[in-house]
C-alpha positions in Angstrom: 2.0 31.5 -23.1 5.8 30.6 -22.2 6.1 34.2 -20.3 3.1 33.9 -18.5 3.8 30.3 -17.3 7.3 31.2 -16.2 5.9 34.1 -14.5 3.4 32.0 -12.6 6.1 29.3 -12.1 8.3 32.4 -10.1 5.6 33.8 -8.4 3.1 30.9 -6.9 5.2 27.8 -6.3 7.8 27.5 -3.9 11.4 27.9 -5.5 12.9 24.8 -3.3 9.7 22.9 -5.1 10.4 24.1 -8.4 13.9 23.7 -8.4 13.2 20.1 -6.7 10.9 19.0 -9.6 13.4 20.9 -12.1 15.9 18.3 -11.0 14.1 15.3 -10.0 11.3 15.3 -12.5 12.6 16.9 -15.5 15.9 16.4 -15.6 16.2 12.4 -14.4 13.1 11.5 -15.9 14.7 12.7 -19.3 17.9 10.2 -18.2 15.5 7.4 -18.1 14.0 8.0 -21.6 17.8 7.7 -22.9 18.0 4.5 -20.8 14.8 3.1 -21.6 16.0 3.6 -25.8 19.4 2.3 -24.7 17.4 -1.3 -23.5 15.3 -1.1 -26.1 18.4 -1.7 -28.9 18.9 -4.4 -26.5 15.8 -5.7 -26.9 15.3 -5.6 -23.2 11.9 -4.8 -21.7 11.4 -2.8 -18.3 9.4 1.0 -18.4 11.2 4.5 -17.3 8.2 5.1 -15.5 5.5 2.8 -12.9 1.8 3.5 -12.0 2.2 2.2 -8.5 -1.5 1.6 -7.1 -0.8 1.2 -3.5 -4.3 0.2 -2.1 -7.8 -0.8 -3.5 -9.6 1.5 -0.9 -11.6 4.3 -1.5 -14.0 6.9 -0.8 -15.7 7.3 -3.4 -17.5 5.4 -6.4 -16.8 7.3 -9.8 -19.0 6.2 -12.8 -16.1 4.1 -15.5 -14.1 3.1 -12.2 -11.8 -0.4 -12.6 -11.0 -0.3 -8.8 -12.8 -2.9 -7.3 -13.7 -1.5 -4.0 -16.3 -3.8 -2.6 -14.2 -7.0 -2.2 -11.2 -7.4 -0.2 -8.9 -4.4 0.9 -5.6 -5.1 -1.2 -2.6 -2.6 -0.7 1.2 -3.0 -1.7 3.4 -3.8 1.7 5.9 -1.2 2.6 8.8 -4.0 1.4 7.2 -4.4 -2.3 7.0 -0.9 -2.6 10.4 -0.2 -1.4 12.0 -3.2 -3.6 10.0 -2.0 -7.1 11.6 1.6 -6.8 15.0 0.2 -5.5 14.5 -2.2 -8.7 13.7 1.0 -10.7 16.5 3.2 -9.6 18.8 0.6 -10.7 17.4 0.9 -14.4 17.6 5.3 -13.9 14.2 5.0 -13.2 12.9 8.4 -10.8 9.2 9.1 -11.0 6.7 7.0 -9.5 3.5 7.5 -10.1 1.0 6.5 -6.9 -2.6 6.0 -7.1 -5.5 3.5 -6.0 -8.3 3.4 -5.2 -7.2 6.5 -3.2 -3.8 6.6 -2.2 -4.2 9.5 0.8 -6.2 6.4 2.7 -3.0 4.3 2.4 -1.4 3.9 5.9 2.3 5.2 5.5 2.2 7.1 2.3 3.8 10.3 3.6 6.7 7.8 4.6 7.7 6.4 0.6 9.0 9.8 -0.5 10.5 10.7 2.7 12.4 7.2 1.8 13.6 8.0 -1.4 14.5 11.5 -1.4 16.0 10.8 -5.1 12.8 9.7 -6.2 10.1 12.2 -7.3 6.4 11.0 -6.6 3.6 12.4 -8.8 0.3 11.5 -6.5 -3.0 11.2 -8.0 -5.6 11.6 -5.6 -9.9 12.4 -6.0 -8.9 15.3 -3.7 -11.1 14.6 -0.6 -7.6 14.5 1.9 -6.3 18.1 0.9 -6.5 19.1 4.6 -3.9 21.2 6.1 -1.9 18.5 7.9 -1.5 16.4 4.7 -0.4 19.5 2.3 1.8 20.9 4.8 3.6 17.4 4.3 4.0 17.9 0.9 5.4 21.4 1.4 8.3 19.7 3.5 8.9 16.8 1.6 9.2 18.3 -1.5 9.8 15.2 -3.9 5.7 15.2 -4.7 3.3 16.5 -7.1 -0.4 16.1 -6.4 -2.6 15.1 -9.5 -6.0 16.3 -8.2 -9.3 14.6 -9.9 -11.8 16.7 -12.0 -13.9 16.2 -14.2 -14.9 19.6 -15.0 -17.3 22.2 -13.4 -19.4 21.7 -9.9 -22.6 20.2 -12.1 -20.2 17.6 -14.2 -17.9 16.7 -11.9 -20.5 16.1 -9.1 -22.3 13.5 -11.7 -19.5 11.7 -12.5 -17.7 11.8 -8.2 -20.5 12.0 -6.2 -22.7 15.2 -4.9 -20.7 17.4 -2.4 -16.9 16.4 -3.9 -16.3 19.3 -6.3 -16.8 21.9 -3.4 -14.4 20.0 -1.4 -11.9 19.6 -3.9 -11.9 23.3 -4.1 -11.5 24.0 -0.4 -8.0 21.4 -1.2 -7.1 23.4 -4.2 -7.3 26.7 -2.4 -4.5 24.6 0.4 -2.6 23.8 -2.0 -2.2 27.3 -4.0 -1.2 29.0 -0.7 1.2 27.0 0.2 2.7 27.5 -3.2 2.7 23.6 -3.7 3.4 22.5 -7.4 0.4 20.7 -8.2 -1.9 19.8 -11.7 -5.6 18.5 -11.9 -6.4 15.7 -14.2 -9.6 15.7 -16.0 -11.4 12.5 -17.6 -13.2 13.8 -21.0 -16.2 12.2 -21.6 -18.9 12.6 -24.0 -21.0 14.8 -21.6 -18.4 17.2 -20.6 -15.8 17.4 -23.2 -17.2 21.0 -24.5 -16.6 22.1 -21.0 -13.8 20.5 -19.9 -12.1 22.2 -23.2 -13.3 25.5 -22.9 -11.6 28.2 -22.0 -13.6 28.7 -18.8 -12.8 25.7 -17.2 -8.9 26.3 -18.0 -8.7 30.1 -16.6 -10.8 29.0 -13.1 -7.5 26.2 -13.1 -5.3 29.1 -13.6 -6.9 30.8 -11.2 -7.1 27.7 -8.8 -3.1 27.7 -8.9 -3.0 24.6 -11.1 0.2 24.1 -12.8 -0.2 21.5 -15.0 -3.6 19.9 -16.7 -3.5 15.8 -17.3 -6.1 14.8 -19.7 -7.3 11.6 -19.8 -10.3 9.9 -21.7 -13.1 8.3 -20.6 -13.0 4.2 -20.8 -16.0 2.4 -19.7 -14.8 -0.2 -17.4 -15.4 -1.8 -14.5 -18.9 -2.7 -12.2 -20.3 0.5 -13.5 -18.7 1.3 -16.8 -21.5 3.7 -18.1 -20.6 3.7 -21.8 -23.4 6.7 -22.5 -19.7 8.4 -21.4 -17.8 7.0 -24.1 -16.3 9.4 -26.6 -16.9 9.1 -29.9 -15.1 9.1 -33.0 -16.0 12.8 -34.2 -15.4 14.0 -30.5 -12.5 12.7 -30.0 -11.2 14.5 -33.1 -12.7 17.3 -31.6 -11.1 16.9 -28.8 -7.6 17.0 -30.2 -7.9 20.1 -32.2 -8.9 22.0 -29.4 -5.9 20.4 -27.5 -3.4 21.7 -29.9 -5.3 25.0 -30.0 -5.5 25.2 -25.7 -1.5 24.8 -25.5 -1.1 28.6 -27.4 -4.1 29.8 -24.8 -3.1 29.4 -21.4 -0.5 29.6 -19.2 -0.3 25.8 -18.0 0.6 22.6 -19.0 -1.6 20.7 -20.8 -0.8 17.1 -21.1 -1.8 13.6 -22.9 -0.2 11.0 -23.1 -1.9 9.8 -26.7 -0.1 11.5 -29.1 3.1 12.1 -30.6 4.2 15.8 -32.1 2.9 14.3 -35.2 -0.8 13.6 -34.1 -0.4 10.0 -34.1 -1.7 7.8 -31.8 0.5 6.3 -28.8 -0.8 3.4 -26.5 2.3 3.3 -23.7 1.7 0.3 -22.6 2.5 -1.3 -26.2 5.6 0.5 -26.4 6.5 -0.5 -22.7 6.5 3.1 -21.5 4.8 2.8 -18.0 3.2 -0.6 -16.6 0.7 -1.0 -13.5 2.0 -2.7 -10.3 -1.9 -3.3 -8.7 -2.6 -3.5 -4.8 -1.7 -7.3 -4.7 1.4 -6.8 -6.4 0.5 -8.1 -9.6 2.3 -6.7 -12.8 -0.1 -5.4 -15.5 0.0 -3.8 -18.7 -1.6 -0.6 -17.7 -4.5 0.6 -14.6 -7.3 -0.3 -16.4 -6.1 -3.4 -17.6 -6.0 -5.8 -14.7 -4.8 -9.0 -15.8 -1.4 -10.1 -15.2 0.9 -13.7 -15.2 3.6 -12.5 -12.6 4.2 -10.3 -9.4 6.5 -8.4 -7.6 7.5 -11.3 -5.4 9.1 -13.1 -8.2 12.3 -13.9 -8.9 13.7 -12.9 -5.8 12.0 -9.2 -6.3 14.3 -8.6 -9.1 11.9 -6.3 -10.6 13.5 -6.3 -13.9 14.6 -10.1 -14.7 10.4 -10.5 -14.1 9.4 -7.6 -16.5 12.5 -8.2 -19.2 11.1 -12.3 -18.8 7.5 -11.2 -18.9 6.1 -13.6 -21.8 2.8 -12.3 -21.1 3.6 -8.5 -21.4 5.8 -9.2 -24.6 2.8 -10.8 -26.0 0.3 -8.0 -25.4 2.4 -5.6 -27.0 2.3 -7.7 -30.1 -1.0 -7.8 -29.9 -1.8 -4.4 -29.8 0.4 -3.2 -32.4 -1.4 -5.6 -35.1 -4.2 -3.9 -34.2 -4.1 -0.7 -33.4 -1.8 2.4 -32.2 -4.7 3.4 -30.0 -6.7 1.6 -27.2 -6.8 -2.0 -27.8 -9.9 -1.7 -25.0 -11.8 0.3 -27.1 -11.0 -0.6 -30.4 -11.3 -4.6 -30.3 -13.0 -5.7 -26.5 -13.5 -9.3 -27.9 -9.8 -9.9 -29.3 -8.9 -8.9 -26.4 -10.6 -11.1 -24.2 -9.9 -13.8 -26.3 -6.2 -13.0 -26.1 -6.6 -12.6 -21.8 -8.4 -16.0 -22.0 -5.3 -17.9 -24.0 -2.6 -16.1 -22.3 -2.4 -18.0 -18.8 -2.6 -14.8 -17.1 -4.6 -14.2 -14.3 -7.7 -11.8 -13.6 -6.3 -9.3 -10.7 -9.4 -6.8 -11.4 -11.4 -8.6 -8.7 -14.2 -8.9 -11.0 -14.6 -10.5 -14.5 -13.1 -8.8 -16.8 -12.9 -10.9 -19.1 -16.7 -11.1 -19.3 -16.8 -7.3 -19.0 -14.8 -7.2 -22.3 -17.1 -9.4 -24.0 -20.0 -7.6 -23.4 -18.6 -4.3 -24.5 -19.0 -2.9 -28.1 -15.9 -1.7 -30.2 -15.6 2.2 -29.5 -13.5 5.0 -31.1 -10.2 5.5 -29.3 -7.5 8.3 -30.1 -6.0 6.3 -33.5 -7.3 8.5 -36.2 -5.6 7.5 -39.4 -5.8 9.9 -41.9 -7.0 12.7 -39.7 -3.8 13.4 -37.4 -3.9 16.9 -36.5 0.2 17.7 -35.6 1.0 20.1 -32.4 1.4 23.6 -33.7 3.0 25.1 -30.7 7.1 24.2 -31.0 7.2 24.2 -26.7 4.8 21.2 -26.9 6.6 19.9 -30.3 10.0 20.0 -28.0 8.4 18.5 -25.3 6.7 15.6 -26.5 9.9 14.1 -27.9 12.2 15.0 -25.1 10.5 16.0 -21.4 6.4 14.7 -21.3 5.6 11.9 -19.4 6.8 8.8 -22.0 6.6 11.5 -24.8 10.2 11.5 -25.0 9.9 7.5 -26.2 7.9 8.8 -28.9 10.7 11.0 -30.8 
């Protein structure tokens, strides 16, 4: 699989973008792992990495959503953005991460990387904006990735996005792969498509696609249409990780998650303070799905990391996960949770009520699986996940 990657690597991305993300990706995101363990003997709080979701608009209405598109349009001004990766630079933070709602319909986007030509920006996008103009601006600026949105074949990704949006995506894909753009596709699993979605069809038409990288994620129900029929369950999400480990031998891509260590244990970021949310209005929250916060952006003078390092609030939710759980706190205990959100003085950002969204859900399996880890076999991914993936190097 290593060959056949490298080989791909050489001969369908651009060498300036591969020796771009080599650099700015790799390399300085594996400096701010050792800073982020050099704060944490401090006992100091502030992530190597920031979900950045820039605006609240969006084109679409995926099922399990927490955007909250139908009330006021919220987006990050140009100075909070600027000021939150200045703050981040300062702490050897690089990589951004900028989403939404959908981040191609934020006005000046193209303009943030072309700022911070130290920075590397991974973009997640549903994929409906691939059009020539917008990838040729990728292919000059050369400091992004594009995380495209899938969901799995035509029929399933269509019943989760919306009829129509998996023909498009393709028509982006096929943009992308010849213009040798470094790109990945990340794929929600749910309980209707995760036999698909892990197949080995579905990862050879990526290949094929010119897909680099594949970001699994899995499906929370959330939000004004959180569908829970979707929700994983216990025995497939076990499923799910074997054929994880088993996939990374397969193919030649990346195949990421961000829920479990080289040993099979389970990993919730935001508990260990690997990445937190910075939501449309500015507000800092534990993670994207998670919209509740007690401070913003604007505090403190905008020193990003005097408000994180002083966040009561986020020092308090990472307590309260760990007694609970090393998986999804969302999933695992709804009504703690809620209980905890309604003592904690923070505020609801979601737009919504979340809060009563949590109360009404039922406890669900998440990725903890205590007594059943199944360990990476592969030694790349064993390697990686303690010194490279995205937060994986936190978990070594």
């Amino acid at each position: 699989m290593l060959v056949r990657f490298a080989l791909r690597m050489a001969g369908e991305v651009s060498p300036p973008l591969a020796l771009k993300a080599a650099y700015l990706w790799a390399w300085k995101s594996a400096r701010a792992l050792r800073a982020y363990k050099r704060r944490l003997r401090r006992g100091q709080l502030f992530p190597p990495f920031l979900f950045l979701a820039l605006t609240s608009a969006c084109n679409l209405r995926c099922h399990g959503c927490w955007i909250n598109t139908g009330g006021p349009l919220r987006s990050l001004a140009p100075e909070d953005v600027d000021s939150l990766i200045a703050a981040g630079k300062k702490q050897q933070s690089f990589f951004y991460t900028l989403l939404g709602g959908e981040p191609l319909l934020y006005p000046g986007l193209w303009e943030i990387p072309r700022r911070h030509p130290d920075c590397y920006f991974q973009i997640i996008t549903n994929g409906m904006f691939l059009d020539e103009a917008n990838v040729r601006r990728v292919r000059q600026l050369g400091n992004v990735t594009l995380l495209v949105s899938l969901d799995g074949l035509a029929a399933n990704n269509d019943d989760r996005r919306g009829e129509g949006v998996y023909q498009v995506v393709m028509e982006g894909l096929k943009r992308l792969k010849a213009h040798k753009i470094l790109f990945g596709v990340a794929t929600t699993v749910t309980a209707q498509n995760l036999d698909e979605v892990t197949g080995d069809e579905y990862l050879e038409e990526l290949v094929r696609r010119g897909a680099m990288y594949l970001w699994y994620y899995v499906y929370r129900p959330v939000g004004a249409d959180p569908s829970p029929e979707r929700a994983v369950s216990r025995e497939q999400m076990l499923a799910f990780r074997r054929r994880l480990v088993r996939l990374r031998r397969r193919h030649p891509l990346v195949v990421i998650d961000t829920y479990w260590d080289a040993a099979g244990r389970a990993i919730c970021p935001a508990a260990l303070g690997l990445g937190f949310h910075i939501g449309p209005g500015g507000a800092i929250e534990p993670c994207p799905p998670l919209s509740f916060a007690r401070e913003t952006v604007r505090q403190n003078g905008r020193d990003l990391f005097r408000t994180i390092n002083g966040s009561r609030f986020l020092r308090d939710f990472q307590e309260f996960v760990r007694r609970r759980t090393r998986g999804c706190v969302i999933l695992e205990h709804p009504g703690p949770l809620a209980e905890f959100l309604c003592a904690s003085g923070a505020n609801d950002t979601s737009g919504r009520n979340l809060v009563a969204e949590l109360e009404a859900a039922r406890p669900r399996a998440s990725h903890h699986l205590p007594g059943e880890e199944v360990p990476e076999e592969y030694w790349v991914y064993r390697l990686l996940k303690k010194q490279l993936f995205f937060g994986m190097g936190g978990y070594g």
